[in-house]
N, C-alpha and C positions, 0 to 999 in steps of 0.2 A: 515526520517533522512536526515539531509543537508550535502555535502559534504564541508568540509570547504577548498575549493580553491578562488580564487579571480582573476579578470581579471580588464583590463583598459578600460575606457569609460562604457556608458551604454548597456547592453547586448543586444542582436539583436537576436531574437531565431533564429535558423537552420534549413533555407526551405532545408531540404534535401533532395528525391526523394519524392514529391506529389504526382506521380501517384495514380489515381486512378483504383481500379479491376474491372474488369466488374460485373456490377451487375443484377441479375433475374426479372424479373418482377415485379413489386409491387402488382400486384393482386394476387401472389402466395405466397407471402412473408411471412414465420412464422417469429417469436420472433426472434430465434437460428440464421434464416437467415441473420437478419440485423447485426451480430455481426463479426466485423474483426479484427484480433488478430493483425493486421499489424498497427494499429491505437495505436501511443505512439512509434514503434519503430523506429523514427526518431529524429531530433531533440536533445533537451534533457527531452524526456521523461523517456526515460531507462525501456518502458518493454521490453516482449519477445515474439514473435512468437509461439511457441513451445506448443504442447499437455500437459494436464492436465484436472483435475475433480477436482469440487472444493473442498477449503483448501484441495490440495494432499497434498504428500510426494513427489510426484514427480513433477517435470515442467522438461520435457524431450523435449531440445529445441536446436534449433544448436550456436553455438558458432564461431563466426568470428573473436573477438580477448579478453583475457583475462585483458588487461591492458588499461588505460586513460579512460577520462571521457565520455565519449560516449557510453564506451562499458561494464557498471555497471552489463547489464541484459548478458553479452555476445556475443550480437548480436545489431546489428547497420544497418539501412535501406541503408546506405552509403555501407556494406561490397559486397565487387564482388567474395570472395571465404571465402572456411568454411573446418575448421578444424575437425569438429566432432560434435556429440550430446550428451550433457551430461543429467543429472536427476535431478538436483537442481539448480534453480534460482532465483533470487528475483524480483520481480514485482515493477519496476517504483521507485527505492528507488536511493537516493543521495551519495550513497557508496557500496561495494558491497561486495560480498564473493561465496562460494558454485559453482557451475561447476562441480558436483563427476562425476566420473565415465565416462568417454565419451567414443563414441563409433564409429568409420567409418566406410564405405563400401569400398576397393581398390579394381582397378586391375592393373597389370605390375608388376614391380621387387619392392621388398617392399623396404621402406624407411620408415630407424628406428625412424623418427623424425617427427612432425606437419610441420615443418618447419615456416616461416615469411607469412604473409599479406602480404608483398611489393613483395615479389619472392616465389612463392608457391611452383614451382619445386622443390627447394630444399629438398620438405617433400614430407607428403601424401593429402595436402591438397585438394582440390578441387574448380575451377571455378566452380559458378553456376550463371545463369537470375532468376530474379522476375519473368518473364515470362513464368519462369518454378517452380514457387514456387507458394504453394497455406495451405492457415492455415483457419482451422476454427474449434471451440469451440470442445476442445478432439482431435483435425485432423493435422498433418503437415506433406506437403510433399514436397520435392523437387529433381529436377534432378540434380546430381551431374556430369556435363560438360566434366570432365576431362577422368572421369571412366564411361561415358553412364550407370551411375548404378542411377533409379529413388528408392528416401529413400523416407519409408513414417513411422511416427510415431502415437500412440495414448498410452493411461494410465491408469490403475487401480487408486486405493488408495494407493499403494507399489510397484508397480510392472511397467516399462518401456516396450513396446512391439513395436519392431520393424520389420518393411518389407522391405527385400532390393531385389531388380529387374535387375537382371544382364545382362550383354550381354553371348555370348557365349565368353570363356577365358581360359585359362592354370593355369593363374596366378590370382585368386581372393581371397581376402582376407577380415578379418572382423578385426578391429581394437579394442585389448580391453586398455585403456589410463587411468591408473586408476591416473598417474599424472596431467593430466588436470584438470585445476582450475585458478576460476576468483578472481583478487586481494588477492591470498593466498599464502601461504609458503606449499610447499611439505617438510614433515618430514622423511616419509617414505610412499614404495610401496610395493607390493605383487602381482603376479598371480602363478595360483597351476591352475593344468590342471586334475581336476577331473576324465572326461570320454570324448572319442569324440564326447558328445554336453554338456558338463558342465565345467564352467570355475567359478572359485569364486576368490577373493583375497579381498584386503582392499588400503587404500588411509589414513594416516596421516598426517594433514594439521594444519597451525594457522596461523589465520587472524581472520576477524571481528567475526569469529563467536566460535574461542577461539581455543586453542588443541583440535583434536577432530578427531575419527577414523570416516570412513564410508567404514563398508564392503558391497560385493555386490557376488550375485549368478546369472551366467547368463544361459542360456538352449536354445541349440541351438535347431532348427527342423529339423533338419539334421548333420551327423557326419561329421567331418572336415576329410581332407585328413592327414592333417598335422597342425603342432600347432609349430609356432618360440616364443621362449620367448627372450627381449633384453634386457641386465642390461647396463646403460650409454651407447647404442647405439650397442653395439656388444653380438651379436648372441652368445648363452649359448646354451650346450648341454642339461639340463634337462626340466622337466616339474614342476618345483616350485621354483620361485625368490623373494628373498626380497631385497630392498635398496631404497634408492633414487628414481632413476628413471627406472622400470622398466615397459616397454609392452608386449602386446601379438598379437599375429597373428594368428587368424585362417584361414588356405588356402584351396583353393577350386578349383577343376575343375568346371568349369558350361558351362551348354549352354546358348544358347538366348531364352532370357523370363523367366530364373530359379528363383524364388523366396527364399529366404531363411530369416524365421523368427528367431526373437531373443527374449527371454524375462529376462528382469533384475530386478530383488530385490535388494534394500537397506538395510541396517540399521546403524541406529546408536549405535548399543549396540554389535552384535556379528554376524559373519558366518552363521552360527546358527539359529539366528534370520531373517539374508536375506533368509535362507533357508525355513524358517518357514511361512516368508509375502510371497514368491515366491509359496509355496504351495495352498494359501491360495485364490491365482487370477491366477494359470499360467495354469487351465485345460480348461481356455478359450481359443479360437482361438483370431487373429487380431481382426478376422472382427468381434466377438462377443463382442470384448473389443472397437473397436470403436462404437458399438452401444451402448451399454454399457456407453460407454463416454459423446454419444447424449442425451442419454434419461436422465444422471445426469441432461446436461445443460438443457435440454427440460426440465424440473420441475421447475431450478432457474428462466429460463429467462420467463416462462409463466406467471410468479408472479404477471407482468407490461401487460398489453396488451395499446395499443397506436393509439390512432386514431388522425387525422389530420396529419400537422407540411410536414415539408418536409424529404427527402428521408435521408437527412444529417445527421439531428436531428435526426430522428428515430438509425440512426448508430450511434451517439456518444452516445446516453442514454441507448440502448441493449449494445453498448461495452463496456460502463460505467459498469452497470448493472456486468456483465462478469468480471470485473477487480478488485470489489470489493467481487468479490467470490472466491478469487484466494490467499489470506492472510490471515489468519496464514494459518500455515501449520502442517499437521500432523506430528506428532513429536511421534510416538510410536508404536511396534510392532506388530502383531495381537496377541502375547501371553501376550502384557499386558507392557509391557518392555521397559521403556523410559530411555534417557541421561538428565540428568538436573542438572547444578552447579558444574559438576565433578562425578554424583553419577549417577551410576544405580539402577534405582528403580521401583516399579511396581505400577500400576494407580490402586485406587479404587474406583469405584462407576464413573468415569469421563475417557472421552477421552481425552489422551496429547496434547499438540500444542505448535509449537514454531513459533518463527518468527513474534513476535509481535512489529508491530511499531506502538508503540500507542499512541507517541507526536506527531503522524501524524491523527492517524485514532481515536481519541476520539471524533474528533468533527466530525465528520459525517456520517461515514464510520462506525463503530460499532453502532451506533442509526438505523441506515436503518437496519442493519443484523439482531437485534434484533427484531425488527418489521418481517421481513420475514422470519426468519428461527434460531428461540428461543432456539433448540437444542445447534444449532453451538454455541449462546454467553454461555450459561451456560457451555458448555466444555472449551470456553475460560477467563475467570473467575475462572472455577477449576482450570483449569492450574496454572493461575497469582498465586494465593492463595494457593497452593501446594507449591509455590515456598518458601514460609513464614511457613506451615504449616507440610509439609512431608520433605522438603530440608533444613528445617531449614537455612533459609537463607533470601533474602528480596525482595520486591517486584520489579521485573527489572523496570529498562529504556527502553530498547530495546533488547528485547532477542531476538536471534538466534541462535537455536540449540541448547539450553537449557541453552545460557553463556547470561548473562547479559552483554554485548560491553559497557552500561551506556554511551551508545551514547543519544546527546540529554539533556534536562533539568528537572527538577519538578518531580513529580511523576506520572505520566502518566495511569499507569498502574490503579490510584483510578478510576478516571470518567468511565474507562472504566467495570469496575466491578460492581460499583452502578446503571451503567446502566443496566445492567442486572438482578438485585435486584429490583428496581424497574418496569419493564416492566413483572417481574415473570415469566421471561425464562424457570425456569426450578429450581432444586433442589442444592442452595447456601447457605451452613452455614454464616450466616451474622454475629455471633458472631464471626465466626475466621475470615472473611473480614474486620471485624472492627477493629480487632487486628491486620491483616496484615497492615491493613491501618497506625492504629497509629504507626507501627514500623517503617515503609518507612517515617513517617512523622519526623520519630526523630532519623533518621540515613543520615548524610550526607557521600554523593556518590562524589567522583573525575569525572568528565566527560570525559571519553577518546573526545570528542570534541570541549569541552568548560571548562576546568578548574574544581576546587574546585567549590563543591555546593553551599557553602557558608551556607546552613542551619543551623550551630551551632549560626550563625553571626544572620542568620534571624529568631531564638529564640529569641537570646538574646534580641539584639537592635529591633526590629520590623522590619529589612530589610534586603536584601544582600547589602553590603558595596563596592563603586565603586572600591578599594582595588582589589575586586574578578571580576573574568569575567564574564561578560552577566549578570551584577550586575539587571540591571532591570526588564529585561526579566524573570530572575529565581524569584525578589521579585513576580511579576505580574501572572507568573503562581503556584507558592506555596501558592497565598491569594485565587486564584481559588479556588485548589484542596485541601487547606485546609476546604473551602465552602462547598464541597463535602462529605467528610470526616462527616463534622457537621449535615448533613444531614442523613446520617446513623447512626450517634450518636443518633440524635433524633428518629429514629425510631424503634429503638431498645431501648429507656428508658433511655440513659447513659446521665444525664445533667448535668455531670459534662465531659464530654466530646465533648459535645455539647457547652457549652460554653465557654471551653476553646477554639476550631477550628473557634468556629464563631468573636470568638477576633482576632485570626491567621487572618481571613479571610479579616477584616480591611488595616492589613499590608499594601496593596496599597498605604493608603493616605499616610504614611511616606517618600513615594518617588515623594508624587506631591509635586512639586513645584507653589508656587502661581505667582513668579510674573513673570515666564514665560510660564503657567496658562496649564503645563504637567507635564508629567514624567521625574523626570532628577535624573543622580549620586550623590548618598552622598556617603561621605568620612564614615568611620566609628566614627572621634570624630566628627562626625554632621554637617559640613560643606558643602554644596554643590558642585560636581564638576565644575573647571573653567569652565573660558567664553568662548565659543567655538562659532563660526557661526554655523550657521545650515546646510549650504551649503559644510560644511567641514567636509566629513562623515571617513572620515581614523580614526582621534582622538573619533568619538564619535563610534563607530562599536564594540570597546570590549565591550560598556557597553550593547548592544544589540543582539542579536541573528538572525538567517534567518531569523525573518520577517521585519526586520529594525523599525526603530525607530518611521516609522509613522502606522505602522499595530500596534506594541504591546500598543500603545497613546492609542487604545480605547481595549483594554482587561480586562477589568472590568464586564464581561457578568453574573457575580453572584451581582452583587450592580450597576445595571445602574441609581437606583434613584439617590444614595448618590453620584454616580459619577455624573452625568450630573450637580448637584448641585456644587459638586466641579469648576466643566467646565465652572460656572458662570449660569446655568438655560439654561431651555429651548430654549430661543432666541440664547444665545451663543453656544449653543450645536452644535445647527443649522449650524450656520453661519464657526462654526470650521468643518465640516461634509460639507461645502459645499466648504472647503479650501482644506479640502484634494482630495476632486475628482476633482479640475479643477485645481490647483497652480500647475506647472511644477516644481521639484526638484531640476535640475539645480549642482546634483550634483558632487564632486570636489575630485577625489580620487577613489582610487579601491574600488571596490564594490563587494560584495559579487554572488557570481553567482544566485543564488536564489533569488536575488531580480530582479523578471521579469515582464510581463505583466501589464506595465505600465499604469494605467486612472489617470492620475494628480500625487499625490503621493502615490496613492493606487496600490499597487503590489500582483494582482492576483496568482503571483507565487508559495504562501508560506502561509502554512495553517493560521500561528499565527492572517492573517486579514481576514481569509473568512469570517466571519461574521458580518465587519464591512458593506460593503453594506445594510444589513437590518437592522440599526441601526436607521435610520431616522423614525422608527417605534416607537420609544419611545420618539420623540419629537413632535411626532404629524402631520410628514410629510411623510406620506407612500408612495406617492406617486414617491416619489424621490429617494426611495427603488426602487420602481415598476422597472423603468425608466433604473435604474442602474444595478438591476439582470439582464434584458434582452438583455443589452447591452456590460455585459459579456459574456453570453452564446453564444453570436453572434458573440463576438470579439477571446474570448482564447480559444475556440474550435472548430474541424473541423474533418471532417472524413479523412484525410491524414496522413501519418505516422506520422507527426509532429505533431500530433491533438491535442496537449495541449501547454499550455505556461510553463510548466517547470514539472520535476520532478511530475510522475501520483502519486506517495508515496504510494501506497499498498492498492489505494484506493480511498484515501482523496482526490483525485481533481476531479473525476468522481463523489462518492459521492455526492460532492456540485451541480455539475449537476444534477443531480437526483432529490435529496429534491428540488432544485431551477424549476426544470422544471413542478414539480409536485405543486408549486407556496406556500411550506414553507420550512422553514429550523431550524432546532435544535439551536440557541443561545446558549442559556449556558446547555449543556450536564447535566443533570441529575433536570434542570428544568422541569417540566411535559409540559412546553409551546412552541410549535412549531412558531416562527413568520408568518408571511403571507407576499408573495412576489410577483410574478408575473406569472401565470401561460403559460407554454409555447407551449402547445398541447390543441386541443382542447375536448380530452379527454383521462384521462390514468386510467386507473382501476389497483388499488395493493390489491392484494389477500393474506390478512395476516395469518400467519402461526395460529390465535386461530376460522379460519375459516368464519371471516367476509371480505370483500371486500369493502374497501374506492376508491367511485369512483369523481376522479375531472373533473370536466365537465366547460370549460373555454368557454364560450358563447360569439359570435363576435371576438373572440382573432385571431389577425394577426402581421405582422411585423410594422403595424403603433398603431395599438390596443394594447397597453400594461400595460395599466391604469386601475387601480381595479376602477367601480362603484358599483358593489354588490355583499356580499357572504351570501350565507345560507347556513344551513347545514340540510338536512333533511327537507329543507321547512323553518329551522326557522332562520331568518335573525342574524347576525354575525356584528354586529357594531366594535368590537374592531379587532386589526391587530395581531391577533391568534388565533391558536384552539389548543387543551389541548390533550395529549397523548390518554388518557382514550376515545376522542372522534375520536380521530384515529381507534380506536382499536376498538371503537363498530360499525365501519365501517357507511356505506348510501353512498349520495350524497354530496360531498361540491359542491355547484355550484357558479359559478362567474360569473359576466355580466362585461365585457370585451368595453373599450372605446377608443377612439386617444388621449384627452384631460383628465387630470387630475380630480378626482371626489376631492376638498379639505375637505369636510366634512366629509369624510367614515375614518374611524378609524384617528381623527383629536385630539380624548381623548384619549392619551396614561396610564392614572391611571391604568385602572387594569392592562395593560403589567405591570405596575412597582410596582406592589404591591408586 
């Protein structure tokens, strides 16, 4: 998701604290080792530090401030003190919501409020150093400065567990904040004081992720002395409040050294049901739940083994790795019990999930998951398709806790479901995915971030009309997905479905313009919109989306024949592909914050162009591909808090590392064709979940070697600049012989890519 703010001049990413951690030895080094969760939260990358397993329910992560663009995931490499620890956050995304339930360690006279970042006294907050803060895959801990109390956290599937290390005190305290919350509206609060170690109540909020309760049961490991509840700041005598703003205090004598653990349940559905996740993980101790938490990640991240490349590399592609295992999130009870569209309902045959940002994560980020762990996409899939088939309602944009926000454009949620249908995940009614599909296809959606669909407009006339917003962007991604669509039409028999989508799928051309030989606005009575320079991005921005106008110029990745045709052939394809990565843009106007990481007018930032890099594959010049992966991977990532050039999106920018390092990448999602890029290790073995092992073996590859001269696969040589799903997946050798100097003749015949 993009946040739609805008700034002057061209953006300049945020060296915010580079520090680096010290790191173990490389001879010692597993997988899990090379991964630091502090990578992204700088900058504007917007993750978070904080404990989890992957797609939890929980991301139990500290919170430095709730408000402004920096602070989407809650926490910012820039913050010098911390308010608390909540259970819900979202990973690297461009808007934000969720913060439930937080939680602090105090000691001294309590204060009924968090109080400011700028003046911490004023509350309960806490100074803390990096130099006393340490995160790693399920692990976070930090010393909190003010109160000598060391917090350390790790996670179930439901369940939050936390260990606080006290000094010796009169006055200590556990803070339960059920009104904390990032970018949302508190509706209502509750705490009810069970037993002296059980605290439950609920948090009513709305924002991105719609009206919506999250209660929680927390169980202390020891009895409290005493228990303050505060409604708007002032001390009540009972043990059960509701309003606005109420907290709790649980107080304690301790000594020095005292530990006292916590454990906390969510849910979205009822008390009841946190009571029920809390049984279900809470007979574990910490330190059973942080192993517990290892050995999840110790399974994801053994996937990949890595040999070569430097110390860097290895950490941005195991973090990578690690961040794309961190979205969706579970979204349902252990009794079965989900929130979805307003309705509670109970899952059959499929596990729930929310928090799908899938105009981000279709193009890369679901194609790897699928590949390594075919469970997870067939539960995300049933979900989508639940959404149409049990909720009677339609396939989201962007759900979040079960509400469609229809942030975002097109229908997103298809590629991402075919993908799973075709890689045969797992157990997906394709009849009602196809129906969910044609519904979403002929239901126009308001964009809470970009206007009217325009979809009734891009039935009728063959396009969205410059009239409507993000007019091109929405024709360019609905001729996709309507590609898509067509594609499970045929394979399911429907040919009149089929042909109807694969006419949809045309669409495109009605927006090129020939004679100034792209995509441009039409009026809806057929006019073209006025003459505009190009250098004059303010007038031309509504009709475009976050990736700007020179990412979405080549989004035709279901029809590159027909388009490169259009583009003028071959020669001209070239020659535009070589304009956009070296012409300076030069431009004149605010700019969208997401158009970042700049090579000419190619903007790394923003998913809608990652693909274009490996486009020079279809004109017969791979090598210009080669050249250009590598010198992204080297330019918009790094192992520093700031390690990416914009917004991680739940996946999608680490993803592209991944495939890209592993030297292919997915083009057009639901094609069985992986292109061929440049590979960046000199060797990485992925251990597919159907039990084969595809290993790439990058022979001579260096920082000056980045030139394909040969690939086989299995021994047998590989002329064109692809290899096919199916050969993924029956796993061997891809091997490549690695050069300084460009091979022109090695995939120089683009026909079958573009068949």
């Amino acid at each position: 998701m993009k946040n739609i703010k805008y700034i002057v001049g061209l953006l300049s990413v945020l060296f915010i604290g580079c520090q680096e951690k010290p790191t173990q030895k490389t001879t010692e080094k597993e997988a899990i080792d090379y991964v630091d969760p502090f990578i992204g939260t700088g900058g504007i990358v917007h993750t978070f530090p904080g404990a989890t397993t992957p797609f939890s329910m929980i991301q139990l992560s500290p919170d430095g401030d709730n408000t402004g663009w920096n602070w989407c995931s809650g926490y910012h490499y820039s913050d010098t003190n911390l308010k608390g620890f909540s259970h819900t956050h979202l990973s690297g995304t461009g808007w934000s919501g969720l913060g439930d339930i937080a939680i602090m360690p105090t000691t001294g006279e309590i204060k009924p409020q968090a109080g400011s970042k700028e003046n911490p006294d004023e509350g309960w907050r806490s100074r803390f150093s990096h130099e006393d803060e340490t995160a790693t895959p399920g692990y976070y801990q930090v010393k909190l400065t003010d109160y000598n109390v060391n917090a350390e956290l790790t996670t179930g599937k439901r369940v939050g567990f936390h260990k606080y290390t006290f000094p010796e005190s009169m006055e200590s305290h556990i803070v339960f904040d059920p009104t904390n919350k990032i970018f949302e509206q508190v509706l209502n609060t509750s705490i009810t004081v069970v037993s002296p170690t059980e605290i439950e109540g609920f948090c009513q909020s709305n924002g991105w992720g719609g009206n919506r309760h999250v209660y929680f049961v927390a169980k202390l490991s020891r009895p409290f002395d005493s228990f303050n509840i505060y409604k708007d700041q002032e001390r009540t005598k009972t043990s059960s409040e509701e309003g606005k703003n109420v907290v709790g205090f649980a107080n304690f004598k301790t000594v020095e050294g005292e530990q006292i653990e916590l454990k906390v349940a969510i849910s979205a559905v009822s008390v009841e049901g946190a009571r029920k996740n809390l049984a279900s993980e809470g007979q574990q101790s910490f330190d059973q739940a942080i192993a517990n938490a290892k050995n999840e990640w110790t399974e994801v991240l053994d996937k990949f083994e890595v040999k070569g490349g430097t110390e860097e590399q290895k950490k941005i592609f195991y973090t990578g790795v690690y961040h794309n295992f961190i979205a969706p999130n579970l979204s349902m009870d252990v009794d079965g019990q989900y929130v979805a569209l307003g309705k509670t309902m109970k899952a059959e045959g499929f596990t729930n999930y929310s928090s799908f940002s899938v105009w981000d994560t279709f193009r890369a980020t679901k194609p790897l998951i699928s590949f390594l762990a075919p469970n997870y996409s067939t539960d995300f899939a049933n979900s989508l398709i639940s959404r149409y088939s049990d909720a009677k309602d339609h396939l989201p944009l962007w759900e979040l806790c079960g509400v469609d926000n229809t942030c975002m454009i097109g229908y997103p949620s298809v590629p991402v479901i075919y993908d799973a249908i075709i890689k045969k995940t797992g157990n997906i009614d394709e009849k009602m995915a196809l129906a969910a599909m044609d519904d979403i296809a002929h239901t126009n959606k308001v964009s809470s971030s970009d206007g009217d669909g325009g979809l009734d407009e891009y039935i009728k006339l063959g396009y969205v009309p410059a009239e409507i917003p993000k007019n091109v962007s929405k024709t360019l991604e609905y001729a996709y997905e309507d590609w898509v669509i067509a594609q499970l039409a045929k394979k399911q028999g429907d040919e009149k479905k089929y042909k109807e989508y694969m006419k949809r799928s045309e669409n495109y051309k009605n927006l090129f313009n020939p004679e100034r030989n792209m995509f441009w606005p039409k009026k809806a009575n057929g006019e073209w919109f006025g003459d505009i320079e190009m250098d004059q991005w303010e007038p031309l921005q509504k009709h475009w989306i976050s990736g700007n106008l020179w990412a979405y110029e080549y989004f035709v990745p279901h029809a590159m024949k027909d388009f490169i045709e259009l583009k003028g052939g071959q020669e001209a394809f070239q020659k535009d592909l070589d304009k956009l990565f070296t012409e300076e843009l030069n431009m004149k106007g605010e700019e969208h914050v997401d158009i970042s990481g700049f090579v000419g007018g190619y903007a790394h930032g923003d998913e809608p162009g990652h693909a274009n890099p490996y486009l020079y594959n279809y004109v017969g010049q791979p090598w210009k591909s080669q050249a250009m992966i590598r010198r992204l991977m080297d330019e918009m990532y790094s192992d520093k808090p700031d390690g990416m050039i914009n917004n991680e999106d739940c996946g999608q920018m680490s993803a592209w590392y991944i495939f890209s390092a592993m030297g292919f990448y997915p083009v057009c999602p639901g094609d069985e064709r992986y292109v061929i890029g440049s590979p960046l290790f000199d060797e990485v073995s992925m251990k597919l979940a159907n039990g084969n092992t595809l290993k790439v073996v990058a022979e001579n590859q260096s920082e000056k070697n980045v030139y394909v001269q040969s690939v086989t696969l299995n021994g047998k040589e590989i002329k064109d600049a692809f290899i096919t799903q199916s050969q993924i997946e029956d796993g061997g050798t891809l091997h490549f012989v690695m050069g300084d100097q460009p091979n022109t003749e090695w995939g120089a015949n683009p026909s079958k890519l573009l068949n």
